[in-house]
Structure formats: C-alpha cells, structure tokens
Residue, then its C-alpha position, 0 to 999 in steps of 0.5 A: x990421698x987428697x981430700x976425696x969428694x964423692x960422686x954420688x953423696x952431697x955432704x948434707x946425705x951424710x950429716x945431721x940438719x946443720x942445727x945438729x952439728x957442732x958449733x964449729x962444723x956449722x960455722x965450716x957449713x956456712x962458709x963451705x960446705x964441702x970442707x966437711x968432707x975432710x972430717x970423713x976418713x977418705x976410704x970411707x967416702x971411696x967406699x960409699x961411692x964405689x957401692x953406689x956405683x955398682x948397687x944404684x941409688x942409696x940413701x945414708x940421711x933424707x933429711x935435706x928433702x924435708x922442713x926444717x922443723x920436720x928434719x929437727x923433729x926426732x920423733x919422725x922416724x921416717x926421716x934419717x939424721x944419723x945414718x952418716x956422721x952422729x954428733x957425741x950429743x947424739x942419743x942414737x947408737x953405741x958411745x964409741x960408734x964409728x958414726x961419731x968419728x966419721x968412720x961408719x954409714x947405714x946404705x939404705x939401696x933401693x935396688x938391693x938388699x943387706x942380705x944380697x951385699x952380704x952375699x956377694x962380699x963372701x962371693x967376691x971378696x976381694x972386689x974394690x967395693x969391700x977392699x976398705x970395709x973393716x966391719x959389717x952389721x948383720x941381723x935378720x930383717x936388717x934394711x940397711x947396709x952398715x959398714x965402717x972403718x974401725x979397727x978390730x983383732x984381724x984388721x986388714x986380714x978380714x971384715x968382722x961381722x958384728x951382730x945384735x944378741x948373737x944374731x949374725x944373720x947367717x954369717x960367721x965371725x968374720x968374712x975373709 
C-alpha cells in the first residue's frame, strides 16, 4: 500500500499541538505536514476513514480549533490532545498503549454512539469498516469509540474486547 492520506482527517485531528511532538516530527511539520501521516500505520488511517464514512462526522483531537495557549493547557479537559498519536512523554494511557506507536485512535461520532458500532461489528462482522480492527475498548458509559491495530493471541481470527475491571459492556472476550 502506498502512503494512504485520509479523506476525511487533517494530520493535526490525529496528533498532539505541534509543541507536544518529538523535536524531529516538529521539524517534519514545518516542512510538510503531510509526511506524518507516514508515521500512522496505514490500515489504521483506511479504517478511521471508512468508519467516517459510514457514521458521519468524527472527532479523534479538537485541539486545532482553540489558542495555543488553550490547545497546551492540560487541564482543559474539553479539548482532546491524545486521542490519536501520544508522545512517550505523555502522561495519558497505558506505557505501551497503541496510541504511542501510531496504531490506536478515540472516535468521538456525532451521530452515533460506541454501543451502536459495537452492535453492528457483531452484526456485520466482516464489513470493510472492521476488516483491520484488531482491539476494541468497552466499558458502559463509554463516549468513545477506541480501536487499534495491535497484536493479541487470535490476531486476524477475531477483534478482542479489552474492558476497564472486567466491565466489557455487555460484550465477550472477543468478537468473531
């Protein structure tokens, strides 16, 4: 596959204010923008649009539409930094999270909610939209649909549902 570009995703909806990045991605940003989508692993971007596509609109990071001193300041939980790529440095998530290798993105979907998509990847598994999923998170009262590229025990048999203390909002395991 050749480097994919989203249709639908400008590179600032899927990385932190450009002060957040790595010293060599700033540099990469000021001379084209567009070369980190390279970083992203391709099937990863396909996905994100294809569920944009068939949800409507989606948020990953809002950051872009505020100051930059508003877009650095952490504390304003309104504005999403993180929910596409996350710098090591990044206090947000799990160590090893797939956001931090390019791999992992929270859709905030105006039109519908993570409890709907979960429904129809059990529905319609084998729709294009969840063909590259390999991970989903699940809890109840989730408003976000995270998915991600990482390997587990059945990687390409079936998507694993990883919950928050067991709560797998009424899913199994694994979605097949």
């Amino acid at each position: 596959m050749s480097n994919f570009i989203p249709e639908h995703f400008a590179i600032e909806e899927l990385i932190p204010p450009i002060p957040l990045l790595p010293k060599p991605m700033q540099q990469v940003y000021a001379s084209n923008p567009q070369k980190l989508f390279r970083c992203f692993d391709q099937l990863a971007l396909v996905t994100l649009d294809l569920l944009r596509k068939r949800y409507g609109s989606c948020m990953v990071n809002n950051w872009k539409a505020f100051s930059e001193a508003d877009a650095l300041d952490l504390s304003k939980a309104h504005i999403f930094r993180f929910a596409g790529y996350r710098p090591w440095e990044c206090e947000e998530g799990a160590t090893l999270s797939e956001h931090r290798l390019f791999r992992a993105f929270d859709c905030k979907f105006t039109h519908v909610t993570p409890t709907e998509i979960w429904a129809d990847m059990q529905a319609k598994t084998n729709a294009p939209e969840f063909e590259h999923i390999q991970r989903i998170e699940a809890f109840d009262g989730m408003s976000w649909f995270h998915f991600d590229r990482g390997q587990h025990e059945r990687y390409g048999e079936a998507v694993w549902v990883v919950g928050v203390k067991g709560n797998r909002a009424g899913l199994g395991e694994y979605i097949r």
